[in-house]
C-alpha positions as CSV (number, residue, x, y, z in Angstrom):
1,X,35.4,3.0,-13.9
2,X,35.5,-0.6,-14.9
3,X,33.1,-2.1,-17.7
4,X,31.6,-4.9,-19.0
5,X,28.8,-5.1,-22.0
6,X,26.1,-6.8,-21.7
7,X,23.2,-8.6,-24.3
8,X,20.2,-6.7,-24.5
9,X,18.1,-9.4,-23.7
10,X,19.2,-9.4,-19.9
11,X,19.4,-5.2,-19.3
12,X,15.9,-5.5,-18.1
13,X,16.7,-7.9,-15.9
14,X,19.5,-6.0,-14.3
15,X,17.2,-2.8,-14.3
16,X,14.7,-4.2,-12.8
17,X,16.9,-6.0,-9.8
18,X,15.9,-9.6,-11.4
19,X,19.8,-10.1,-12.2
20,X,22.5,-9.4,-9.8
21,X,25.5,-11.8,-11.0
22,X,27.0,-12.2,-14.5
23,X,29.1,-15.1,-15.1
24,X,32.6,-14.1,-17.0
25,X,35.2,-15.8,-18.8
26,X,38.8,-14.1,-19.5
27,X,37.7,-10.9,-19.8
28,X,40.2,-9.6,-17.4
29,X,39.8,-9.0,-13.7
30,X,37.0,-7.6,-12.1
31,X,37.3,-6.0,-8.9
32,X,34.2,-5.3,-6.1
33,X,32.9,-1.2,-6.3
34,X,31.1,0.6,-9.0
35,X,30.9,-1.2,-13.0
36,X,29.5,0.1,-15.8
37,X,26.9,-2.2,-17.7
38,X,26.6,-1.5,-21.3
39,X,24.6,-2.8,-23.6
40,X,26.5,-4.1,-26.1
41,X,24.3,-3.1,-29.3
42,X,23.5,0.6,-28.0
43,X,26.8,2.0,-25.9
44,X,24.0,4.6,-24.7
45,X,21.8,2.1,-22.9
46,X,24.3,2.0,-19.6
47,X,24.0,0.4,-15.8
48,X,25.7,1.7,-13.0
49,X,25.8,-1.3,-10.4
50,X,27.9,-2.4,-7.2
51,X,30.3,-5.2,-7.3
52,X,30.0,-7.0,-3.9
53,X,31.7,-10.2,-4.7
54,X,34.2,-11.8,-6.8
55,X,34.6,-15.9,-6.6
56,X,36.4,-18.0,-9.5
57,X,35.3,-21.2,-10.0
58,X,34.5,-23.7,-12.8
59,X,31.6,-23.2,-15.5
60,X,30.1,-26.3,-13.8
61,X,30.0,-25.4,-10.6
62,X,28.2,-21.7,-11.1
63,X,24.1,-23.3,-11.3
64,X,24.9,-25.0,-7.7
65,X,26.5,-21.4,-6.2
66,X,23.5,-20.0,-7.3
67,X,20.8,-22.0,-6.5
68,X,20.0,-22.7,-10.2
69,X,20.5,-26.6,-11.0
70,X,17.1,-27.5,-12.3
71,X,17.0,-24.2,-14.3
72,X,20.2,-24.5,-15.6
73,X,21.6,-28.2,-16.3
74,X,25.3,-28.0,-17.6
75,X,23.9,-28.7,-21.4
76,X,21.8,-25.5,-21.0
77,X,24.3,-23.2,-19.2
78,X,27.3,-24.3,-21.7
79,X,24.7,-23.7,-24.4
80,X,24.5,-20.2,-23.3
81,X,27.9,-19.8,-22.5
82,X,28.8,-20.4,-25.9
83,X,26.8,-17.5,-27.2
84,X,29.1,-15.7,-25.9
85,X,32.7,-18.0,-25.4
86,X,32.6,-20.5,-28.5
87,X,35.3,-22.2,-26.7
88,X,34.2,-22.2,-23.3
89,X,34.1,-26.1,-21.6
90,X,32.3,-27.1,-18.2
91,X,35.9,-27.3,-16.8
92,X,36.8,-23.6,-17.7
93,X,37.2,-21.4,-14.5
94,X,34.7,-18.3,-14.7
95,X,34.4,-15.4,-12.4
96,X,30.9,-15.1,-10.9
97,X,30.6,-11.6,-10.6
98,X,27.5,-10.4,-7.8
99,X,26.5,-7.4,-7.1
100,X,23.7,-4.9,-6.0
101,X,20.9,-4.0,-7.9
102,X,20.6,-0.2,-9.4
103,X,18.4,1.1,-7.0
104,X,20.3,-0.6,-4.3
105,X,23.6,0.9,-6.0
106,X,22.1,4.3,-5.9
107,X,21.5,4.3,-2.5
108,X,24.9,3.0,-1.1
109,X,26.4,6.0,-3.3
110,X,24.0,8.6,-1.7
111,X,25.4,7.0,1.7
112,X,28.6,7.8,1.2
């Protein structure tokens, strides 16, 4: 199964059903079906989720796919981006990664 970690902070988020994208930056190709979440302080603390969508497209562009402009002005989301990707620019292509929530996950699964 394919895997990403993920910060603490935003596992909650993901639980809950608040978060269903995560914006990535050469971390190798990501492909839509089931992905492992793990947090990347506690490899116990693990998500299960559904990839539904795949699109690459520049750092700069991501806050406008996703309806998130006044939250995130490029200052803030390359701030945050560089948490993670010291080197990552507004020009850098990403992969926007969507995808169900758990629950959601769970019950495609039991569909199948």
């Amino acid at each position: 199964m394919q895997q990403l970690t993920l910060v603490p902070r935003l596992m909650p988020d993901v639980r809950s059903g608040a978060k269903t994208s995560t914006i990535r930056w050469q971390e190798g190709e990501i492909v839509t079906g089931l992905l492992k979440l793990v947090n990347e302080q506690d490899a116990a603390d693990e998500i299960i989720i559904w990839v539904t969508k795949i699109e690459m497209l520049r750092l700069n562009e991501v806050a406008a796919r996703l309806g998130k402009e006044a939250e995130w002005p490029d200052a803030v989301l390359l701030e945050g981006m560089r948490e993670h990707y010291p080197d990552i620019r507004l020009s850098s292509e990403v992969q926007l990664i969507t995808h169900l929530t758990p629950a959601e996950t769970q019950q495609k699964l039991m569909e199948q």
